[in-house]
C-alpha positions in Angstrom: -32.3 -15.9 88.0 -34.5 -18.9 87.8 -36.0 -17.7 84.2 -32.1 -17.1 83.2 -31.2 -20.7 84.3 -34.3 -22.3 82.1 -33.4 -20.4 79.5 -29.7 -21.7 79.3 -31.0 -25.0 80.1 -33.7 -24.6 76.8 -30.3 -23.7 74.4 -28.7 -26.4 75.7 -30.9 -28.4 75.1 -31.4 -27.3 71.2 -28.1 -27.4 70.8 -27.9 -30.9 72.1 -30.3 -31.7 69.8 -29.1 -30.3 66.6 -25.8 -32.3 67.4 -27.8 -35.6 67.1 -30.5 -34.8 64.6 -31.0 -38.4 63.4 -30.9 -39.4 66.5 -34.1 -36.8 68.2 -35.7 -37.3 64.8 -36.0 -41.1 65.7 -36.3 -40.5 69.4 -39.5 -38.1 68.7 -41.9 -40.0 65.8 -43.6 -41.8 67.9 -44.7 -38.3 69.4 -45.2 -36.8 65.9 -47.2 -40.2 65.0 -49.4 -39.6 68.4 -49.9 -36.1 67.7 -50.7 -36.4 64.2 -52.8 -39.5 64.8 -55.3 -37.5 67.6 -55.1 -34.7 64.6 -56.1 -36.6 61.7 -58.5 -39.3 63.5 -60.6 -36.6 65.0 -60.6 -34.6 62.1 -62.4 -37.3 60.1 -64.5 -39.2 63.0 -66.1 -35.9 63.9 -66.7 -34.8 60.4 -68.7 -38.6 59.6 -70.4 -37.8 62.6 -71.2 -34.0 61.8 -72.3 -34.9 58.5 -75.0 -37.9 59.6 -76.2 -35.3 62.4 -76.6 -32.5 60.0 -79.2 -35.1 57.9 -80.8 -36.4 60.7 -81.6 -32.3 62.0 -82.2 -31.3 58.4 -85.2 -34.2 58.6 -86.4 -32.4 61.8 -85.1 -33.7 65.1 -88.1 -32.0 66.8 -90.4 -34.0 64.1 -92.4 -36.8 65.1 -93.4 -38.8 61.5 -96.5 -41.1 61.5 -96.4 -43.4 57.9 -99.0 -45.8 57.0 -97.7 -49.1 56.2 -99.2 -52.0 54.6 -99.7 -55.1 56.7 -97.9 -57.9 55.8 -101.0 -60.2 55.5 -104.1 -60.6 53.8 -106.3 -59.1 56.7 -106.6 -55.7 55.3 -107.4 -56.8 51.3 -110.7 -58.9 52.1 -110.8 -62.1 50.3 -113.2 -61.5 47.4 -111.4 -58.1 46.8 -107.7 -57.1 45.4 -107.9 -53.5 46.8 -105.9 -53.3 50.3 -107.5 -51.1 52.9 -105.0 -49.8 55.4 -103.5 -47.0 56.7 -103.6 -43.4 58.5 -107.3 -41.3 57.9 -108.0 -37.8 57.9 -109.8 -38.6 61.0 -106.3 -39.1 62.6 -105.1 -36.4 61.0 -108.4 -34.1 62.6 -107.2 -35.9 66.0 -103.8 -34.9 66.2 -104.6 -31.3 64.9 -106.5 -30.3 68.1 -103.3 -30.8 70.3 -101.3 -28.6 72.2 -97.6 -28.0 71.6 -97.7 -29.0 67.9 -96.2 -26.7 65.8 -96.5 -27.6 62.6 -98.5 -30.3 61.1 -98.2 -31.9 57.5 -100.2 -34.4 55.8 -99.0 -36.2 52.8 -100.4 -38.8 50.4 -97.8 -40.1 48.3 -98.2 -42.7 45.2 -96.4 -44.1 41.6 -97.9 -42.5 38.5 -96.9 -41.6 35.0 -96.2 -37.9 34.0 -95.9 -37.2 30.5 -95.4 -33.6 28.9 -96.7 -34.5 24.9 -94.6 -37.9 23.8 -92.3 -37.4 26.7 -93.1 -39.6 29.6 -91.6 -40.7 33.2 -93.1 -44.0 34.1 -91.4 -43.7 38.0 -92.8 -40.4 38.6 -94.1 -40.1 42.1 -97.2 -38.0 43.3 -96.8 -36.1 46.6 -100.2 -34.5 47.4 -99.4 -32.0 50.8 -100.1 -28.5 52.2 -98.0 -25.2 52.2 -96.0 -26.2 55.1 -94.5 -29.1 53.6 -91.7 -26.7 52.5 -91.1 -25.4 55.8 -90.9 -28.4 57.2 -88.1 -29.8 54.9 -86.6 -27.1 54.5 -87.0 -26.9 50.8 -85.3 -24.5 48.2 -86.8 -24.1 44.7 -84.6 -22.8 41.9 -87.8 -21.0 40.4 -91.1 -20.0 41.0 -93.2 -20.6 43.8 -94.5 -23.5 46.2 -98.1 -24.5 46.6 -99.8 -21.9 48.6 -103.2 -22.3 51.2 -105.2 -20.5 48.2 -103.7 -23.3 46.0 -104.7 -26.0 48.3 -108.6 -23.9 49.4 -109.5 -23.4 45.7 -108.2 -27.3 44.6 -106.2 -25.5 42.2 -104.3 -27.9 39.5 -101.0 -26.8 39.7 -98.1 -28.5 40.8 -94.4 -27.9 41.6 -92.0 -30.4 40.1 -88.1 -31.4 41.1 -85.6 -30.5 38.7 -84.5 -33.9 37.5 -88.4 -34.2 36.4 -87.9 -30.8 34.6 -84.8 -31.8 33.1 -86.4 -34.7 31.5 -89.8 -33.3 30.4 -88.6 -29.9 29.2 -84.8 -30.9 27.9 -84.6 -27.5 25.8 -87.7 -25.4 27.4 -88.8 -23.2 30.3 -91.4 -25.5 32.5 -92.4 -22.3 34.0 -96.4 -22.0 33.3 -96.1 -25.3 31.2 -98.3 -28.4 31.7 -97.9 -31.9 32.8 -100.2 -34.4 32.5 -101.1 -36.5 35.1 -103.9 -39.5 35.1 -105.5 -37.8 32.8 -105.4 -34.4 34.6 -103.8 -31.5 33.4 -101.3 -29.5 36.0 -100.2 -26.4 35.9 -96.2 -25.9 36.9 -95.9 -22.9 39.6 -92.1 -24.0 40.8 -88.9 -25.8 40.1 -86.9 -27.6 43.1 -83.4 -27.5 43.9 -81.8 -30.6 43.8 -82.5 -32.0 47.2 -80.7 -34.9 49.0 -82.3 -38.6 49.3 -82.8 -39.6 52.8 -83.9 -43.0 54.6 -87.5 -43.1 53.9 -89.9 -41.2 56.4 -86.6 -40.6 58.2 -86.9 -43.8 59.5 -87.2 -47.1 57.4 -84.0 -48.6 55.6 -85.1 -48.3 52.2 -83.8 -44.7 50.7 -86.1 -42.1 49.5 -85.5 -40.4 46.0 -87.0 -37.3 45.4 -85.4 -36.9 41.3 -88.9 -37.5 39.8 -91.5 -35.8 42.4 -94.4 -33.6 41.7 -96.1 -31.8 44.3 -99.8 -31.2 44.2 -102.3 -29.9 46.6 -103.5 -32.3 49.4 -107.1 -30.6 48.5 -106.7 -31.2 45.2 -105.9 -34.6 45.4 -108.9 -35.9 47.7 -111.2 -33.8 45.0 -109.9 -35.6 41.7 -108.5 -39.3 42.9 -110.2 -40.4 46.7 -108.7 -42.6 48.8 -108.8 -45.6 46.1 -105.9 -45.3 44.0 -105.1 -48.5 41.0 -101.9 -49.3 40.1 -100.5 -51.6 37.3 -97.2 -53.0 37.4 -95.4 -56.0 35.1 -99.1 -56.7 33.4 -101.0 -56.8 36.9 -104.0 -54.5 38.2 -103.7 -54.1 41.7 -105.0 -51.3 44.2 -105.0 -49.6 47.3 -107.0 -47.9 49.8 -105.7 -45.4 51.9 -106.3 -41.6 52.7 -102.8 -40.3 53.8 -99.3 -42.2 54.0 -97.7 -40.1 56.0 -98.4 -37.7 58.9 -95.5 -35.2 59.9 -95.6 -33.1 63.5 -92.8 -30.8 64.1 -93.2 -30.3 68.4 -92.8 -26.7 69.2 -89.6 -27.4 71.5 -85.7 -27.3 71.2 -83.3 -30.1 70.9 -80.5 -27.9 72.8 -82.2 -29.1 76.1 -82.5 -31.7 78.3 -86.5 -30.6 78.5 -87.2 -30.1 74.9 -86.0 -33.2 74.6 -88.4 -35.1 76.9 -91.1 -32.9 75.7 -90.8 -34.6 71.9 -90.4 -38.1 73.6 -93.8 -37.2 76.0 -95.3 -35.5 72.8 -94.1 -38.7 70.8 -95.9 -41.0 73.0 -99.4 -38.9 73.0 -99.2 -39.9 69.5 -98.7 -43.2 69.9 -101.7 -43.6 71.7 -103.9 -41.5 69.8 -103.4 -43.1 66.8 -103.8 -47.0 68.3 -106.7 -46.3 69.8 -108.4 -46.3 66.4 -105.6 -48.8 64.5 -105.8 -52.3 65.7 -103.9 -53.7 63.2 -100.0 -53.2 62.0 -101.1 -50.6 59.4 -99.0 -47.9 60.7 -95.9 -46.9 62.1 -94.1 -44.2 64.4 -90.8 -42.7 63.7 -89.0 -40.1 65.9 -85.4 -38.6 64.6 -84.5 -37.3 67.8 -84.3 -40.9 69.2 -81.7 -41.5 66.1 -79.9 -38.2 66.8 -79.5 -39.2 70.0 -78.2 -42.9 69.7 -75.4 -41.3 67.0 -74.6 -38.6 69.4 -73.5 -42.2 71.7 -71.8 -43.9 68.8 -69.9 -40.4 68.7 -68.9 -40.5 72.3 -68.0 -44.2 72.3 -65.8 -43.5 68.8 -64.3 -40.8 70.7 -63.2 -42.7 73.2 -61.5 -45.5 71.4 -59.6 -42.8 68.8 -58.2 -41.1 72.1 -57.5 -44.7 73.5 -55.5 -45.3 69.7 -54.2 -42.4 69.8 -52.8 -42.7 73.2 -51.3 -45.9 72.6 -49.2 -44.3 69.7 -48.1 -41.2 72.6 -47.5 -44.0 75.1 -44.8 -45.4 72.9 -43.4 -42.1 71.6 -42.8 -41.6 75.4 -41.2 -44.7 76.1 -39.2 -44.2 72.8 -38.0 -40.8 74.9 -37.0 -42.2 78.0 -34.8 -44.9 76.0 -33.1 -42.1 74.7 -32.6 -40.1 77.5 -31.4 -42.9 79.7 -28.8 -43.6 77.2 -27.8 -39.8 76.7 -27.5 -40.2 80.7 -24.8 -42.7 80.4 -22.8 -40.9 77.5 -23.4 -37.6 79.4 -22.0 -38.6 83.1 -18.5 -36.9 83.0 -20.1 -33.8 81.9 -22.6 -34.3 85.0 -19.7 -34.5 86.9 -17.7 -31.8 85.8 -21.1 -29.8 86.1 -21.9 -30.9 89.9 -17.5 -30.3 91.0 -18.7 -26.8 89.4 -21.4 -26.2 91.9 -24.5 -27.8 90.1 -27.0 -28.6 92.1 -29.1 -31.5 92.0 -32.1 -29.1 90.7 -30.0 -27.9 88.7 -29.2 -31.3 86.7 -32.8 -32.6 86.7 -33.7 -29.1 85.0 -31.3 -29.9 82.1 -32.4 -33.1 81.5 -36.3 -32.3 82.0 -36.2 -29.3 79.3 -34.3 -31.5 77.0 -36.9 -34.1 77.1 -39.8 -31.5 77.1 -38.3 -29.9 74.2 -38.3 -33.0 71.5 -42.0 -33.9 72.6 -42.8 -30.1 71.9 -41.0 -30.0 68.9 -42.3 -33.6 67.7 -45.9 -32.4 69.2 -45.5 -29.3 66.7 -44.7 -31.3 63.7 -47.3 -34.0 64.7 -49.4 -31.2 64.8 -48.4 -30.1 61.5 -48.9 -33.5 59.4 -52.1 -33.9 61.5 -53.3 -31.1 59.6 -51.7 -31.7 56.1 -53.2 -35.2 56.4 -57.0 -33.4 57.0 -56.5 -31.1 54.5 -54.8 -33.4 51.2 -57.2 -36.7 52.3 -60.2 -35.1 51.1 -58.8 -33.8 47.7 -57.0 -37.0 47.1 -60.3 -39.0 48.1 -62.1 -36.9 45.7 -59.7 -37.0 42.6 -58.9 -40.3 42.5 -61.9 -42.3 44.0 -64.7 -39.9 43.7 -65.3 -40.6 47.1 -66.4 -37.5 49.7 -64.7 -37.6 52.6 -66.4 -35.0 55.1 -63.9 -34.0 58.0 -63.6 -31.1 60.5 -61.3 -29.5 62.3 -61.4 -28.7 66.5 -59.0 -26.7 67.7 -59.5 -28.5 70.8 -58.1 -31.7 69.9 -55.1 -30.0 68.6 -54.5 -27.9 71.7 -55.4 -31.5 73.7 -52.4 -33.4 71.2 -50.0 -30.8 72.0 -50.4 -30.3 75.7 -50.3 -33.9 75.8 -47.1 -34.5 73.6 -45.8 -31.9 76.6 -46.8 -33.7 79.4 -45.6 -37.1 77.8 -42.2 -35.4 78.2 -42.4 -34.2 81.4 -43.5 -37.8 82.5 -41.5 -39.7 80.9 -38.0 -37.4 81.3 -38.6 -37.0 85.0 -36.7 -40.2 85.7 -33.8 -40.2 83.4 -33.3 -36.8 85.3 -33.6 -37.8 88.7 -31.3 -40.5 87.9 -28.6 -38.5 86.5 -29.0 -36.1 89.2 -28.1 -38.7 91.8 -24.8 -39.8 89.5 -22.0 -39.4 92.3 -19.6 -36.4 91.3 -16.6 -38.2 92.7 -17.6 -41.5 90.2 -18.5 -39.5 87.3 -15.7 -38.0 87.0 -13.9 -40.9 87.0 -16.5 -42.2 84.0 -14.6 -42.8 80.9 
C-alpha cells in the first residue's frame, strides 16, 4: 500500500513537472551545475595528479639518488689549478654496496662530448657511462637491439647504446645497427636503439630538466679504462676541467611504497646514506634526493585540492538547493486549494509531505542525472578540444566514485531542502485552504 502511494506520489510529481518545464528546468541547474561541476573538476584534478604520480613512480619512488654537485666556490679548484675536484668516488660507491636491504645499485658518470658518425656531428651529445641495471632501474625500452650487458661492462667492451633522436641525426637514411660512432677519439660500437623516453627533473630532484634526445650509453668499466676521473671540456673558446669519478649514485631499497613500513624503511634506508656518505664529504660537493618524499608531499597537495573542489562544488549544490526550496515554497502557495481539497478527501498529513518530498527529490535526481551527464561530456570533449586547437594535453580520469558521490548528493540536496516546503504545506488548514483563491 505504502509502495502504491509513492508511486502515485512519483507520477504526480512527473506530471507536475512536465506541466512547468521551463520552470523545473530553471528550478534544477544549479543541481545540474553542482553535479556536473564535482564531475568535471574531479575528472581533471585527479588526472593532473595521476599523471605527476605516474613520473615521480616511474623515476623510482623506492629510489634513493646520490648526485655530485659542484661547490659553488673556489675551495674545490685549488688556486694554481683550473681543474675542479669534487664529487662522489668509487670508494662511496664500494661503501654503500656492502649494505643490507639495497636492491639495486647503479653508478653513473655523466659528461658533454661530441659524437660524430663521418662529417655528421652532435656537439650537445651527452656521455652516460653505467652498468646493466641502469635499464632496470629506469625502466627503459629500446626499439632495437640490446642494452649493455655485465660481459660488456667485465671485458671494457666499446660499444654503446644510443637514443633515437641521436640515431635520427647520425644515421638520417641508415641502419645504426653494428655501425660506429665516434667518440673522443674512440670508436664505439652500437648494440641498441632507445625508445623515445620522457625528460624528467634532473636526478629526480633538481629544477633544471633532464633531456635524454642526444645520450649514448657506454660501460661504466669502459669509461674508467679509456677517460679517468679527469675529464676537459671546452666551451665558447675556454679550456676548463673537472675531476670527479661518478655524478650520480642510484639505490633502489628493496621495500614497497603501498605501506606504511616500506615507507619508513626508504626514509631509515635514506638516512644511512646520508651519513655514510658525509662522513667522507666535508664539503657541499654532493647531494641527496629521495622521490618518495616528493610522492608523498603531492599525494597532500592531492588531498588539500580535493578538498577545496568538493568545497566548490558544494557551494554550486548549496545554491541549486536553495534554488529548489524557492520553488517549492512558491508551488506551495499556488497549490493550497488542491491541498485542501486533498486533506477534505482524507489526506493525511504524511500523506501531503510525501507529495511534496518526491516532487523535490525527483528534479534534484533528474537535474543530478543530467549533471551527471554534461559532467562526463565535459571530460570526455575537453581533452580533444585542448588537443586540436591548443595542442595542449590535458590528462583526466574518471572515478566512478565521485559520480555515485554527485548523484547521491544531488538526492540528498532534495530531501533537505524539500522537507520544509512540505512540512509547511502539510500544516495548511483544510478549512482555510479551501477557502484560498
Amino acid at each position: 500500500m505504502n509502495f502504491a502511494k509513492l508511486q502515485r506520489s512519483a507520477l504526480l510529481a512527473i506530471r507536475s513537472l512536465w506541466l512547468h518545464k521551463l520552470r523545473a528546468f530553471l528550478s534544477v541547474l544549479g543541481i545540474i551545475i553542482g553535479t556536473g561541476a564535482v564531475i568535471a573538476l574531479m575528472a581533471f584534478g585527479e588526472g593532473n595528479m595521476k599523471e605527476a604520480l605516474d613520473d615521480i613512480k616511474r623515476q623510482g619512488a623506492t629510489n634513493v639518488v646520490v648526485r655530485s654537485i659542484k661547490p659553488s666556490d673556489d675551495s674545490s679548484t685549488g688556486s694554481r689549478s683550473f681543474v675542479a675536484s669534487y664529487g662522489l668516488t668509487f670508494e662511496d660507491l664500494s661503501r654503500l654496496q656492502n649494505l643490507d636491504g639495497i636492491l639495486s645499485i647503479v653508478p653513473m658518470r655523466i659528461f658533454p662530448q661530441e659524437i660524430r658518425r663521418f662529417e655528421r656531428l652532435v656537439s650537445a651529445g651527452r656521455l652516460v657511462a653505467t652498468v646493466p641495471e641502469y635499464a632496470i632501474v629506469n625502466k627503459l625500452e629500446l626499439s632495437t637491439g640490446r642494452f649493455i650487458t655485465e660481459k660488456d661492462n667485465r671485458e671494457m667492451n666499446n660499444v654503446c647504446v644510443i637514443a633515437t633522436n641521436l640515431a635520427n641525426r647520425l644515421f638520417p637514411l641508415d641502419n645504426p645497427m653494428g655501425q660506429t660512432v665516434v667518440i673522443k677519439n674512440n670508436h664505439y660500437k652500437i648494440i641498441g636503439v632507445m625508445k623515445d623516453r620522457m625528460a624528467t627533473s634532473a636526478s629526480g630532484g633538481s629544477q633544471a630538466e633532464e633531456v635524454f634526445d642526444n645520450d649514448v650509453y657506454i660501460p661504466l668499466d669502459t669509461y674508467r679504462e679509456l677517460y679517468g676521473a679527469t675529464i676537459f671540456l671546452r666551451q665558447s673558446g675556454s679550456r676548463s676541467g673537472e675531476r670527479m669519478q661518478l655524478s650520480q649514485i642510484t639505490l633502489t631499497i628493496d621495500s614497497e611504497v603501498d605501506t606504511r613500513a616500506g615507507r619508513e624503511k626508504v626514509k631509515a634506508m635514506g638516512d644511512l646514506i646520508r651519513s655514510i656518505i658525509q662522513q667522507r664529504h666535508y664539503k657541499t660537493d654532493w647531494a641527496m634526493t629521495i622521490p618518495l618524499d616528493r610522492l608523498e608531499e603531492l599525494e597532500r597537495s592531492q588531498d588539500r585540492y580535493t578538498v577545496l573542489l568538493a568545497m566548490v562544488a558544494s557551494i554550486s549544490l548549496l545554491v541549486g538547493g536553495i534554488g529548489i526550496m524557492n520553488i517549492m515554497l512558491a508551488t506551495v502557495t499556488e497549490r493550497t486549494r488542491e491541498i485542501g481539497i486533498r486533506r477534505a478527501l482524507g489526506a493525511k498529513r504524511r500523506d501531503i509531505i510525501t507529495q511534496f518530498l518526491v516532487e523535490a527529490v525527483v528534479q534534484t535526481t533528474v537535474g543530478g542525472m543530467i549533471g551527471v551527464f554534461c559532467g562526463l561530456s565535459i571530460v570526455l570533449i575537453a581533452p580533444i578540444a585542448m588537443q586540436k586547437f591548443f595542442n595542449q594535453h590535458l590528462p583526466t580520469l574518471i572515478n566512478s566514485f565521485w559520480i555515485i558521490v554527485s548523484l547521491s548528493v544531488s538526492i540528498l540536496v532534495g530531501v533537505i531542502f524539500g522537507l520544509y516546503p512540505a512540512i509547511k504545506a502539510a500544516k495548511l488548514d483544510p478549512i482555510e485552504a479551501l477557502r484560498h483563491e
